[in-house]
RODO-2510 file (C-alpha; in nm, 4 decimals, decimal comma):
residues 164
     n   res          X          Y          Z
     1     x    11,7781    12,8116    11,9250
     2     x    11,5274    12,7073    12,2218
     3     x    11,1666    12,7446    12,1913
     4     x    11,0119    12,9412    12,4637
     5     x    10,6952    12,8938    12,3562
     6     x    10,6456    12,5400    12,4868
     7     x    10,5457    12,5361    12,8513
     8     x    10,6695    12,1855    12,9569
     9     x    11,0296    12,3128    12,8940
    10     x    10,9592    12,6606    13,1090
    11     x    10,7858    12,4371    13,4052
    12     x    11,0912    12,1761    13,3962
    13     x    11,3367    12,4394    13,3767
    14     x    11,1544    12,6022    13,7401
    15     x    11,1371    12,3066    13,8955
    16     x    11,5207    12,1904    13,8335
    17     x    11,6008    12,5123    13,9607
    18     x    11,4477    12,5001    14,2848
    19     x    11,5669    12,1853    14,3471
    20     x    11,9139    12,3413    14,2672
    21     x    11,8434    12,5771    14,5060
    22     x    11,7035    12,4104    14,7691
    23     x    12,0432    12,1965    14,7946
    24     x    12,2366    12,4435    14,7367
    25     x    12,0606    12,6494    15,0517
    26     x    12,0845    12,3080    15,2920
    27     x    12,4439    12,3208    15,2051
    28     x    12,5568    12,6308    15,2546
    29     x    12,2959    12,6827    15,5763
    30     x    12,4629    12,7153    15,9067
    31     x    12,3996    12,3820    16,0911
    32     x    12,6269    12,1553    16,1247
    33     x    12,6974    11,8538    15,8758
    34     x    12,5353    11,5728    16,0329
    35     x    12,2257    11,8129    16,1237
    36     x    12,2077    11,8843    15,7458
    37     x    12,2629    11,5121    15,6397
    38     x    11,9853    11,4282    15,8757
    39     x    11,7502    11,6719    15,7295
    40     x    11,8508    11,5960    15,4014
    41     x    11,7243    11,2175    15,4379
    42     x    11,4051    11,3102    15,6336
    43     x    11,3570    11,5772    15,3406
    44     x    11,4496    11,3097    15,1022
    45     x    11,1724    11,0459    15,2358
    46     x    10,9157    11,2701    15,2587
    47     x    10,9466    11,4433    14,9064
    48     x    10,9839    11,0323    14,8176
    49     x    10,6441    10,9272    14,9896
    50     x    10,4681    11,2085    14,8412
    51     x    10,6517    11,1485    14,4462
    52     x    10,5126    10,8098    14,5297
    53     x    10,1744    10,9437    14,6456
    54     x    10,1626    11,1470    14,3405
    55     x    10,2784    10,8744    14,1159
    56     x     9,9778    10,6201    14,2735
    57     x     9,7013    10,8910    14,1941
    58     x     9,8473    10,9790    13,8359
    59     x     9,8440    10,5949    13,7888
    60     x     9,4804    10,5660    13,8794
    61     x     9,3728    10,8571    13,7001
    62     x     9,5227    10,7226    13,3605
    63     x     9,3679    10,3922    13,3997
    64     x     9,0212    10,5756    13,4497
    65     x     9,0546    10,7591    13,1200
    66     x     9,1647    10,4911    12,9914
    67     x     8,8727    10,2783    13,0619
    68     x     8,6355    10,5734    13,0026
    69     x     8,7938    10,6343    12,6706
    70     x     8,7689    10,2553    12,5750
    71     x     8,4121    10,2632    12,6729
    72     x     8,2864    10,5792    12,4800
    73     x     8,5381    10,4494    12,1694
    74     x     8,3125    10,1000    12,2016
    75     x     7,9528    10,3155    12,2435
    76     x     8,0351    10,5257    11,9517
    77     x     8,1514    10,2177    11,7595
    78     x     7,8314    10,0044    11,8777
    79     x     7,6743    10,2900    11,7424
    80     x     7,8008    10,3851    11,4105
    81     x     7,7801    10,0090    11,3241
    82     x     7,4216    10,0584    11,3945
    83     x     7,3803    10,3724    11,1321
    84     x     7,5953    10,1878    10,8768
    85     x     7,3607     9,8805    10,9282
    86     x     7,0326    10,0785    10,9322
    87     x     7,1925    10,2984    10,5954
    88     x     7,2465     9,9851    10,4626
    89     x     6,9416     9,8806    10,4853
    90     x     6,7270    10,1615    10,3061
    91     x     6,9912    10,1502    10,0553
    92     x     6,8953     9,7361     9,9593
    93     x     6,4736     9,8751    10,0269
    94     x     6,5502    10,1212     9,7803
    95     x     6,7111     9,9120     9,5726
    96     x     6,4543     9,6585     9,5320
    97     x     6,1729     9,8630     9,5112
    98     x     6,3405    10,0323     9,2237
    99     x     6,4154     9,7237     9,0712
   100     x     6,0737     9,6191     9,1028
   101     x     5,9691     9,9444     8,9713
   102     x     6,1682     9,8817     8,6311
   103     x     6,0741     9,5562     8,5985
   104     x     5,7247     9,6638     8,5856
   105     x     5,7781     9,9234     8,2903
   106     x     5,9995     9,6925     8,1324
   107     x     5,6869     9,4079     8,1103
   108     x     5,4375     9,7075     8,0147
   109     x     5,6692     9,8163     7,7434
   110     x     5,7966     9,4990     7,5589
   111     x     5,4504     9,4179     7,3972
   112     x     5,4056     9,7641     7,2621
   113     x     5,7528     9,7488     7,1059
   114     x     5,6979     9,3921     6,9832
   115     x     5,4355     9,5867     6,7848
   116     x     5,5693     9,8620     6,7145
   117     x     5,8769     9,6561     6,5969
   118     x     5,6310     9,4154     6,4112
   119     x     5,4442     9,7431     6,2450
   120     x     5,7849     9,8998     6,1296
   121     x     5,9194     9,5567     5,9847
   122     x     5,5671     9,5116     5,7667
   123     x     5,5990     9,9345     5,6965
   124     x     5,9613     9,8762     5,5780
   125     x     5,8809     9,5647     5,3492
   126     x     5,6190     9,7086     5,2410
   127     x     5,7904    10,0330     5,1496
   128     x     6,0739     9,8110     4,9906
   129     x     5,8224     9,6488     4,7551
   130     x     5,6777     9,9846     4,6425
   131     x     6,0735    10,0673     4,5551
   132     x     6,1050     9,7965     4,3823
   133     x     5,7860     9,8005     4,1657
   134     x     5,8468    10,1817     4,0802
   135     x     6,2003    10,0793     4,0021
   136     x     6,1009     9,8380     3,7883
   137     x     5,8603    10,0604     3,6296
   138     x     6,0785    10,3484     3,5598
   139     x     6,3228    10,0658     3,3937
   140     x     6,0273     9,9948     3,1556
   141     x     5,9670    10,3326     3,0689
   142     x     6,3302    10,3848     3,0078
   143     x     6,3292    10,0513     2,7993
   144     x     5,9829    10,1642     2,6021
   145     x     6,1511    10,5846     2,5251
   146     x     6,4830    10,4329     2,4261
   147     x     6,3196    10,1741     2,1959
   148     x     6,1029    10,3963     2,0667
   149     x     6,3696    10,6840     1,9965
   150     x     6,4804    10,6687     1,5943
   151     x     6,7985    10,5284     1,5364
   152     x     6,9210    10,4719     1,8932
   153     x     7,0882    10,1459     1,9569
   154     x     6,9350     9,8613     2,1171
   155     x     7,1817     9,7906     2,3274
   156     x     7,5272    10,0136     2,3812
   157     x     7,8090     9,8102     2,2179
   158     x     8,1671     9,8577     2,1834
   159     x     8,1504    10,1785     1,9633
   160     x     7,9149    10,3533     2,2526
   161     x     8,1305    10,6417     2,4791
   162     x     8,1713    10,5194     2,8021
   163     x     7,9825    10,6930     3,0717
   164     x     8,2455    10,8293     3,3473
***
């Protein structure tokens, strides 16, 4: 199905059929052959001088967009290198200063967590010793009431239930 809708196709269609019709009105005019032949060719050259004429200016014209569109494609390049470059830029400023910035804390911090690492080492050992020495102490207790505690064994032996 053709596409109306597209105006290249409409405008070729109009301009094959005057052409169409232009010939077919030379031919069927009433002059005689060789008048028509004759004003066929001088027809013919100066439709071909002015295609040419036509041709020349469309050439020129696409070389100036061309060129104008090469320029403003190099500006806006030129251009957007420069923002990348300048982005770039802040980014590494930024970049060091926070850097900087953490490095700082980092140096402020590490002696205070030395010590508090250094207090909380001495806070568990010393918290280990106190488990140990009430361990031991409960041990003795348990060692002194099951000694003392008539007719309890001194030590379980075979005949002793098993503890599950």
């Amino acid at each position: 199905m053709y596409d109306y809708r597209r105006g290249e196709s409409i405008l070729g269609a109009f301009l094959l059929g005057g052409i169409v019709g232009a010939v077919l009105g030379l031919l069927f005019a009433p002059k005689s052959g060789k008048e028509n032949r004759e004003f066929i060719a001088e027809k013919a050259k100066e439709y071909w001088g002015e295609g040419l004429e036509l041709y020349e200016a469309g050439k020129e014209k696409a070389t100036e967009v061309y060129t104008a569109s090469k320029e403003k494609a190099t500006e806006t390049s030129e251009e957007l290198k420069e923002r990348l470059e300048a982005a770039r830029s802040r980014l590494r400023e930024q970049v060091e200063t926070v850097s900087k910035e953490a490095k700082e804390k980092v140096v402020e911090v590490v002696p205070s967590a030395k010590e508090t690492v250094h207090k909380v080492g001495h806070a568990v050992k010393s918290g280990v010793e106190t488990a140990e020495a009430k361990a031991e102490e409960l041990l003795d207790l348990v060692a002194e009431k099951a000694a003392e505690a008539p007719g309890a064994p001194e030590a379980p032996g075979e005949d002793a239930p098993a503890l599950s």
